[in-house]
C-alpha positions as CSV (number, residue, x, y, z in Angstrom):
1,X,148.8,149.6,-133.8
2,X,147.9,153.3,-133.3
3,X,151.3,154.0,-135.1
4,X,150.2,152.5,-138.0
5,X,146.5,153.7,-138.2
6,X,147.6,157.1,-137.9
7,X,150.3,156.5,-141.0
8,X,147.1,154.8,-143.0
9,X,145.1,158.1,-142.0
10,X,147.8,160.5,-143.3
11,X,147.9,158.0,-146.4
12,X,144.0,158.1,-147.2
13,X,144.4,162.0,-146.7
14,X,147.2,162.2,-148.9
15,X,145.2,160.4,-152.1
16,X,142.2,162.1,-151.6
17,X,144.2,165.2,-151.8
18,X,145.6,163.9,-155.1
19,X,142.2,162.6,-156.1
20,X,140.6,166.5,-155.4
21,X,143.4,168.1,-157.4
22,X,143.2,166.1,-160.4
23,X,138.9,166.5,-160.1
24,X,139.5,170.4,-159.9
25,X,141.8,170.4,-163.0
């Protein structure tokens, strides 16, 4: 269960890093 909560974690990061970068354009 940790396992996977970390993998969503990195996941959420991951689009809102997507999200930001298409904001900033």
């Amino acid at each position: 269960q940790l396992r996977s909560e970390t993998m969503m974690q990195q996941k959420e990061a991951g689009v809102e890093q997507k999200f930001a970068a298409r904001c900033s354009d």
